[in-house]
C-alpha positions as a Python dict, from the first residue, in 0.01 Angstrom:
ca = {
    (1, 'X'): (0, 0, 0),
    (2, 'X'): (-154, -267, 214),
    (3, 'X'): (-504, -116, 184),
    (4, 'X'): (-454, -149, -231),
    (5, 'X'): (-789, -322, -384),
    (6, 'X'): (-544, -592, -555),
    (7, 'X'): (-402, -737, -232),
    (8, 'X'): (-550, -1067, -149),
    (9, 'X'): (-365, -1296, 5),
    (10, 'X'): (-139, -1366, -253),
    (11, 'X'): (144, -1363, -25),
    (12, 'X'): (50, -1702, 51),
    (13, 'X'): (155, -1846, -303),
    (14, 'X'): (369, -1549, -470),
    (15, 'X'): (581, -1433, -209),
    (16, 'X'): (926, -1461, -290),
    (17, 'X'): (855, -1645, -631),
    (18, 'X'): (1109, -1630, -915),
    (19, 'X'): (899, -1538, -1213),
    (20, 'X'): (952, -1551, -1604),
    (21, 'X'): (914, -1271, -1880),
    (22, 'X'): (703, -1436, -2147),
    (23, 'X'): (470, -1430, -2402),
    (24, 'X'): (100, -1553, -2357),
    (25, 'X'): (31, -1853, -2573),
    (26, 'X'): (-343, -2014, -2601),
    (27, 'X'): (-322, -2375, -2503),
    (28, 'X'): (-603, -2673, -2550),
    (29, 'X'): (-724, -2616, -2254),
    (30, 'X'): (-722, -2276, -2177),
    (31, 'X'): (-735, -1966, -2438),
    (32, 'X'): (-660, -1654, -2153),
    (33, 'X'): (-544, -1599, -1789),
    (34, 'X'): (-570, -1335, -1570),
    (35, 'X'): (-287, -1092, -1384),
    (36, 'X'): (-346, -1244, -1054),
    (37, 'X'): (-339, -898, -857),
    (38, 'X'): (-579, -657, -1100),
    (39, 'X'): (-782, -901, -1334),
    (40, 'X'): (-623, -786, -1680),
    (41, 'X'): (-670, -1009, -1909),
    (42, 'X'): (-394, -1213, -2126),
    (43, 'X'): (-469, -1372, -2474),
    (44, 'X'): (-386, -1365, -2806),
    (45, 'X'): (-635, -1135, -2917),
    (46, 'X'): (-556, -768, -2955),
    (47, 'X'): (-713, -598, -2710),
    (48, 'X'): (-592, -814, -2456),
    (49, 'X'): (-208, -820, -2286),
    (50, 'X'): (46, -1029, -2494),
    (51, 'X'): (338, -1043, -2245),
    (52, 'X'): (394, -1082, -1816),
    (53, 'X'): (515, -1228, -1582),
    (54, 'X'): (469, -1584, -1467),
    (55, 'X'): (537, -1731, -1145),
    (56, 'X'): (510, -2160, -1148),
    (57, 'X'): (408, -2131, -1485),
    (58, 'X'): (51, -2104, -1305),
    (59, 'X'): (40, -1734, -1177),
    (60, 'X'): (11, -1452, -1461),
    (61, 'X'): (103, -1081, -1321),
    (62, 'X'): (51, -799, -1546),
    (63, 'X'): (383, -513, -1608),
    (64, 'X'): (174, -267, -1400),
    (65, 'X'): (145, -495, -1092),
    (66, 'X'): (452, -654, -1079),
    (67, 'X'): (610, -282, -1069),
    (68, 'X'): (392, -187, -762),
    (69, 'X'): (412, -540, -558),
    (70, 'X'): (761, -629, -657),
    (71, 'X'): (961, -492, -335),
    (72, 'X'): (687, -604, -137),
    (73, 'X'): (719, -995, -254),
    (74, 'X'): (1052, -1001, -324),
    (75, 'X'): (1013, -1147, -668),
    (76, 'X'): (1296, -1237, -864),
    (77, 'X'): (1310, -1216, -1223),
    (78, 'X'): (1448, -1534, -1410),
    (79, 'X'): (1548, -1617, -1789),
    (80, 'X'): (1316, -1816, -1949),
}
């Protein structure tokens, strides 16, 4: 799995993170994110992915990636 597209370098900031389930909410500054690993987007809108995972309330990662990368980083999911 070390040759997948998605992988880079993000062990450097999300290894071992705890991360939060949670909702996306548009804020003043900034209406969508982006799953850190595969470029999904997250908004409100309804095309778009509502919920995932959040690591220093900076770092968005979509249900599909944090499935594939989660052994590998060690995450640990935390109540919100």
């Amino acid at each position: 799995m070390n040759d997948d597209w998605r992988l880079t370098n993000q062990e450097k900031y999300l290894k071992n993170c705890e991360l939060e389930l949670t909702q996306f909410e548009s804020h003043r500054n900034s209406d969508h994110k982006h799953c850190s690993f595969c470029w999904d987007k997250f908004s409100e809108n309804a095309e778009d992915l509502h919920f995932g995972y959040v690591a220093n309330k900076k770092y968005w990662i979509c249900p599909n990636c944090f499935n594939d990368f989660k052994e590998m980083f060690g995450w640990k999911v935390i109540e919100g």
